[in-house]
C-alpha positions as a Markdown table, in Angstrom:
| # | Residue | x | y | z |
|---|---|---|---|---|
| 1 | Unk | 16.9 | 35.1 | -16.3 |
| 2 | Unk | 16.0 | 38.0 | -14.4 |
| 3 | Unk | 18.8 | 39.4 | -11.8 |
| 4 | Unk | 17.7 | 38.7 | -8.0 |
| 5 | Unk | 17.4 | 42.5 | -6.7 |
| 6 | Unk | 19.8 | 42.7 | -3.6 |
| 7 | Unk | 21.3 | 45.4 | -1.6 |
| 8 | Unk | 24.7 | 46.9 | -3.7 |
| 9 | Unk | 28.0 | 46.0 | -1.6 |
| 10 | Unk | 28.7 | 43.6 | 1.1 |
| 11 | Unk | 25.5 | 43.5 | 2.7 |
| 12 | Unk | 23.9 | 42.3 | -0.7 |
| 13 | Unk | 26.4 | 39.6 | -1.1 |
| 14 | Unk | 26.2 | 38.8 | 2.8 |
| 15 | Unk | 22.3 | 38.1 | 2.2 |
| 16 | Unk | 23.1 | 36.5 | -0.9 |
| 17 | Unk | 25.0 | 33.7 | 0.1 |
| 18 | Unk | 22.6 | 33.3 | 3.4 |
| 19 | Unk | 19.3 | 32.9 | 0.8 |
| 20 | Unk | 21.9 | 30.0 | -1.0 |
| 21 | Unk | 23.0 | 28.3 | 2.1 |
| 22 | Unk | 19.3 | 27.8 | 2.8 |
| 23 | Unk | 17.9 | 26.7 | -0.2 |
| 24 | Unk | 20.5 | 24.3 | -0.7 |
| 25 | Unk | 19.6 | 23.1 | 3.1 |
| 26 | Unk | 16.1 | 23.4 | 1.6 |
| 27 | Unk | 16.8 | 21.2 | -1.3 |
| 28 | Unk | 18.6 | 18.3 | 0.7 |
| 29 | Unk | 16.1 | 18.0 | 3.8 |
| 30 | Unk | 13.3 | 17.7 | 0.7 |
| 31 | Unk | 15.4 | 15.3 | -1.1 |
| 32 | Unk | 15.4 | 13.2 | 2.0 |
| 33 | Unk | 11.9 | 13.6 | 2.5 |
| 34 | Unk | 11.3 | 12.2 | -1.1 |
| 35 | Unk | 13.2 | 9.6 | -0.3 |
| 36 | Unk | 11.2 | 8.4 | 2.6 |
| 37 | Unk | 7.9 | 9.0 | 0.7 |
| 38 | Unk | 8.7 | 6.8 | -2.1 |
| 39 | Unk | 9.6 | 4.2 | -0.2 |
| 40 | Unk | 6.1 | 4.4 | 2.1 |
| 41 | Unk | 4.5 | 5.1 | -1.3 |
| 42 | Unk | 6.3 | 1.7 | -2.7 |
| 43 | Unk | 4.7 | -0.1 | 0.7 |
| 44 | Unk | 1.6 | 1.4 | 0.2 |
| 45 | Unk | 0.7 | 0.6 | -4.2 |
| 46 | Unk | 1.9 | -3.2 | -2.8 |
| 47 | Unk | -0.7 | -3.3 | 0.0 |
| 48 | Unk | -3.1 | -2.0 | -2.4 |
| 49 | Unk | -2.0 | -4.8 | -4.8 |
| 50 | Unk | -2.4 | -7.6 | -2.4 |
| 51 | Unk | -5.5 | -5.7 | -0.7 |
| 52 | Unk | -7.5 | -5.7 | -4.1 |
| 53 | Unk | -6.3 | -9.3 | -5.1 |
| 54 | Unk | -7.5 | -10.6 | -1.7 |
| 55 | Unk | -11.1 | -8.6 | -2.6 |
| 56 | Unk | -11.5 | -10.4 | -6.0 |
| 57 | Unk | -10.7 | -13.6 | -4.9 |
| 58 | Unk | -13.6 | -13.3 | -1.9 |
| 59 | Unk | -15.8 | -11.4 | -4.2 |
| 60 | Unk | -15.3 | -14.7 | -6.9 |
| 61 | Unk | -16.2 | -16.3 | -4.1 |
| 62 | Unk | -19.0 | -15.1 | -3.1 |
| 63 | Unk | -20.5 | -14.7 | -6.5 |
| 64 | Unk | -19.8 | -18.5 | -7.0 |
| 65 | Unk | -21.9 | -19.1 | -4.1 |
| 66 | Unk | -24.9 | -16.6 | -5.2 |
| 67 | Unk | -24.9 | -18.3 | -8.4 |
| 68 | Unk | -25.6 | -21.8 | -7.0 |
| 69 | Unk | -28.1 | -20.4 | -4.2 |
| 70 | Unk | -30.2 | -18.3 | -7.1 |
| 71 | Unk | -30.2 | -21.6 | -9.2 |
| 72 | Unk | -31.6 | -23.9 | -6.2 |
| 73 | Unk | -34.3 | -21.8 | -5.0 |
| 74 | Unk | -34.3 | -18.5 | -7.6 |
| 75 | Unk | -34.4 | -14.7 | -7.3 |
| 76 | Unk | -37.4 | -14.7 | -4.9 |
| 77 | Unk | -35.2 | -16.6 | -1.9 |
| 78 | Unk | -32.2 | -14.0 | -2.5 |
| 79 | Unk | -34.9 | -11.3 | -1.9 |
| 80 | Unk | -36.0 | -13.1 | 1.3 |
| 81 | Unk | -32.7 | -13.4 | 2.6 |
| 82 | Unk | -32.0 | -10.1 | 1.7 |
| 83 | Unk | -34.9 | -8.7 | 3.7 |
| 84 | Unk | -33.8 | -7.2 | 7.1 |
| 85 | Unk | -30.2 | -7.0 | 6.9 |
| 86 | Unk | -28.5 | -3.7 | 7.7 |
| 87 | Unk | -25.8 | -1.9 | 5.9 |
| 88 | Unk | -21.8 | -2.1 | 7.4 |
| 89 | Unk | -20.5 | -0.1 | 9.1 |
| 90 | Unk | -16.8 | 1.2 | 8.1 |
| 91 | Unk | -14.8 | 3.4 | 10.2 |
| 92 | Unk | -11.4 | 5.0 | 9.2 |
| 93 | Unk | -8.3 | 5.6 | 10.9 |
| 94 | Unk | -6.2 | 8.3 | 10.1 |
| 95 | Unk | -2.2 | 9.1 | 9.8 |
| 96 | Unk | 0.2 | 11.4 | 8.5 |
| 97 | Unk | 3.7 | 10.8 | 6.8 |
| 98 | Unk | 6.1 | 13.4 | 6.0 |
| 99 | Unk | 3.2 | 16.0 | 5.8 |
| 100 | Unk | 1.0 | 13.7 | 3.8 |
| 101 | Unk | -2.3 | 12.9 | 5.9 |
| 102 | Unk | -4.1 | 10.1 | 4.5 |
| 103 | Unk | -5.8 | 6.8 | 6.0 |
| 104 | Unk | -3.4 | 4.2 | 8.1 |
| 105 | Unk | -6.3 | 1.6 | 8.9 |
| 106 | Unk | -10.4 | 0.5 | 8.3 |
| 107 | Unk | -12.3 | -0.9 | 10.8 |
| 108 | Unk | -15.5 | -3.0 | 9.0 |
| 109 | Unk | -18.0 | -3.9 | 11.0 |
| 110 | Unk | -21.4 | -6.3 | 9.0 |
| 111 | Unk | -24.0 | -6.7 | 11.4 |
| 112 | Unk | -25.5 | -10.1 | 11.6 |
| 113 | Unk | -28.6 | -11.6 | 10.8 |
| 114 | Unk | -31.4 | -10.1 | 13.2 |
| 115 | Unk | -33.6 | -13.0 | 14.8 |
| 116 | Unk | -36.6 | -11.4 | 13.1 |
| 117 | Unk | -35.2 | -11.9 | 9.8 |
| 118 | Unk | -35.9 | -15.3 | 7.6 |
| 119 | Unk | -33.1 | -17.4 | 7.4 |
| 120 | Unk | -31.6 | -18.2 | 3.5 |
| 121 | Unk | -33.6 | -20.7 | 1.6 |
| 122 | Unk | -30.7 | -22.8 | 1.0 |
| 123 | Unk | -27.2 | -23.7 | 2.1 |
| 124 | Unk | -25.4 | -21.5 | -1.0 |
| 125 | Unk | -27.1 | -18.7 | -0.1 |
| 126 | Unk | -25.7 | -19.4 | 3.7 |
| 127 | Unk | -22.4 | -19.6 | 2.2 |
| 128 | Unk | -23.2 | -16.8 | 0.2 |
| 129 | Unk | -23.8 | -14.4 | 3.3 |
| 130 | Unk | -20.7 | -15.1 | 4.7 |
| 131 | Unk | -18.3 | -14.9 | 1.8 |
| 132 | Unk | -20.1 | -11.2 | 0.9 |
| 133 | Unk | -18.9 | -10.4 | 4.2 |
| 134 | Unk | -15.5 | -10.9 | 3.9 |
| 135 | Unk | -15.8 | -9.5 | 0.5 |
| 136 | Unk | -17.1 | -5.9 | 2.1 |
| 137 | Unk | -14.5 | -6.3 | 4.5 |
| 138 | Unk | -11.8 | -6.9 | 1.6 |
| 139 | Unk | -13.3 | -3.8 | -0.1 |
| 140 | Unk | -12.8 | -1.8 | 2.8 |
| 141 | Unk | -8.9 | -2.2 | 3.3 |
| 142 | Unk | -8.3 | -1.9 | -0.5 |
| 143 | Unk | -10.4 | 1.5 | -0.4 |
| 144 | Unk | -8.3 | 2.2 | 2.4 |
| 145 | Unk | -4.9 | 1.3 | 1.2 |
| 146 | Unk | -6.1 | 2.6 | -2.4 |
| 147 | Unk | -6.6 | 6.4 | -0.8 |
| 148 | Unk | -3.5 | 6.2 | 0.8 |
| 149 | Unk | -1.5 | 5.0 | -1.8 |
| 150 | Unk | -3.1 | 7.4 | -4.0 |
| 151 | Unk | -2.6 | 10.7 | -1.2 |
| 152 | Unk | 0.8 | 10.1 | -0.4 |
| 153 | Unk | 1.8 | 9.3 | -4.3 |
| 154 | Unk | 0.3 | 13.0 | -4.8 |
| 155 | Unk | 2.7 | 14.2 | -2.4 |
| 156 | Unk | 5.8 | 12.2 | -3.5 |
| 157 | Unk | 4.9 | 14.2 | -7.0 |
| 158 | Unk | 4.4 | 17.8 | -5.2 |
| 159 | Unk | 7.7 | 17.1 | -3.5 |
| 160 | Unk | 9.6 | 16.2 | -6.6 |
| 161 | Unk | 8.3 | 19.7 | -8.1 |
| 162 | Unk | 9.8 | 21.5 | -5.3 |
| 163 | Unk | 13.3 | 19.8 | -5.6 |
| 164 | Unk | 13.3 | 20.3 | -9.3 |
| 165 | Unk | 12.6 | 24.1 | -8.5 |
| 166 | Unk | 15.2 | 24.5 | -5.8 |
| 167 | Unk | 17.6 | 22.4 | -8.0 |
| 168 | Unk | 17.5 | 24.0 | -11.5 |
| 169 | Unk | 16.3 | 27.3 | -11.1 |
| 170 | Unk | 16.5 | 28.9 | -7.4 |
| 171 | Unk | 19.5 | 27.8 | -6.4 |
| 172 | Unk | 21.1 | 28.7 | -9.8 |
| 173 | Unk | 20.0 | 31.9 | -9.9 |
| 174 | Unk | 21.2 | 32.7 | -6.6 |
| 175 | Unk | 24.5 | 31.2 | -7.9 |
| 176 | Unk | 24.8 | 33.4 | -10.7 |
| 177 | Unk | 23.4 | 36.5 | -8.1 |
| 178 | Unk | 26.0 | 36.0 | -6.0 |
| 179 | Unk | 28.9 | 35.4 | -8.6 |
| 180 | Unk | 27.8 | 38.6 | -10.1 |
| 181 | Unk | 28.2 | 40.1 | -6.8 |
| 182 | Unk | 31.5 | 38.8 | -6.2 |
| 183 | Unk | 32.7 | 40.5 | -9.3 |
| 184 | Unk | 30.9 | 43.7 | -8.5 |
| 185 | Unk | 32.2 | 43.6 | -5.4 |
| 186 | Unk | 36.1 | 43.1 | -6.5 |
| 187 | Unk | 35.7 | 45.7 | -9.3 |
| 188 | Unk | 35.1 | 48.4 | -6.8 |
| 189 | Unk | 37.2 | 47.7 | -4.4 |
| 190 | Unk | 40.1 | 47.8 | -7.1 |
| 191 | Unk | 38.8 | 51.2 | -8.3 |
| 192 | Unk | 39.0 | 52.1 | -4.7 |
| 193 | Unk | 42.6 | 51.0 | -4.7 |
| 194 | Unk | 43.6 | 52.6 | -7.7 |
| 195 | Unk | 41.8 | 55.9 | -6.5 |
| 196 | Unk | 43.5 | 56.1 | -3.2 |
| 197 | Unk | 46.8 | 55.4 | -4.9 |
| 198 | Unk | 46.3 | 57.8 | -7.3 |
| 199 | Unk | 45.1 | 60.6 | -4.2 |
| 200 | Unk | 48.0 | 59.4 | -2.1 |
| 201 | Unk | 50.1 | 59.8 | -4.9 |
| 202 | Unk | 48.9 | 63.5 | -6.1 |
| 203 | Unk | 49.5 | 64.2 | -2.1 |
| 204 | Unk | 52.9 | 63.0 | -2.3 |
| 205 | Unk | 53.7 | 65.7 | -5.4 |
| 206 | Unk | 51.7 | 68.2 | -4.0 |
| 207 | Unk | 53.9 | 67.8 | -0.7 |
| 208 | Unk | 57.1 | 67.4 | -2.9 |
| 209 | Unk | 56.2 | 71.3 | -4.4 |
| 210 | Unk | 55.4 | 72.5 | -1.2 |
């Protein structure tokens, strides 16, 4: 492990033990904030569970429906009903969480039927229509809760790595900096000592003599 470089004395320990007070702060204000993320994450995969198993369930639906309206009247009535209906219209709403921005909401709009356009040939098809709706609208919010889930799970993972960093390498090497400094630190100041008690010592004699 390579040594940290530092000013020689006091004022390298000084900044020494500043660098380790804050990444140790560092380390425990990210540890909370992984905290909080997983449990948003944890909110947000079980909204995207129940979001998708609400979707299949109206898709299965829907499909049921199709099924029975293609085998009253056939593909040719699906393409007439088809005819003149415009696509939805999906807006997103955005959030952040702990520095994570991803989407909080969907709004799904369907347009209805224009009065120009032919009514469907048959009462499964009607049925049909309106279960596909729901269905989009089902797709939306598991998109929705899917991208978030998926954003802030990104997150949790990039906020792990840092705490990991901080926690077994940083703040150890500024531990072992800063020990290493301590013992610098006390070796010279006892060579110090035993220097000026050796010059007082020599003054002493040479006053003795005099």
């Amino acid at each position: 492990m390579a040594t940290l470089r530092t000013p020689p004395g006091r004022a390298g320990r000084l900044r020494l033990r500043r660098s380790l007070a804050v990444a140790v702060r560092g380390a425990g204000l990210l540890e909370r904030k992984l905290s909080i993320l997983r449990a948003e994450h944890q909110r947000l995969v079980q909204a995207e569970q129940d979001a998708a198993a609400a979707w299949h369930e109206l898709l299965r639906e829907a499909e049921t429906w199709l099924l029975r309206g293609l085998v009253v009247s056939g593909e040719h009535a699906l393409d007439l009903a088809a005819a003149g209906l415009a696509s939805a219209d999906v807006t997103v709403d955005w959030t952040t969480s702990m520095g994570a921005h991803h989407p909080s909401e969907v709004s799904c709009t369907v347009p209805t039927r224009p009065a120009s356009a032919a009514s469907p040939g048959n009462t499964a098809l009607i049925n049909a229509e309106a279960a596909y709706r729901r269905a989009v609208s089902a797709a939306a919010d598991h998109a929705c809760n899917r991208a978030a889930a998926r954003i802030v799970g990104a997150e949790v993972l990039s906020t792990r790595q840092r705490v990991r960093a901080l926690q077994r390498h940083w703040i150890p090497r500024l531990q072992e900096a800063l020990a290493h400094a301590d013992l610098t630190l006390e070796q010279s100041e006892h060579e110090d000592a035993v220097r000026r008690r050796w010059a007082a010592r020599l003054l002493d004699e040479d006053e003795s003599h005099g």
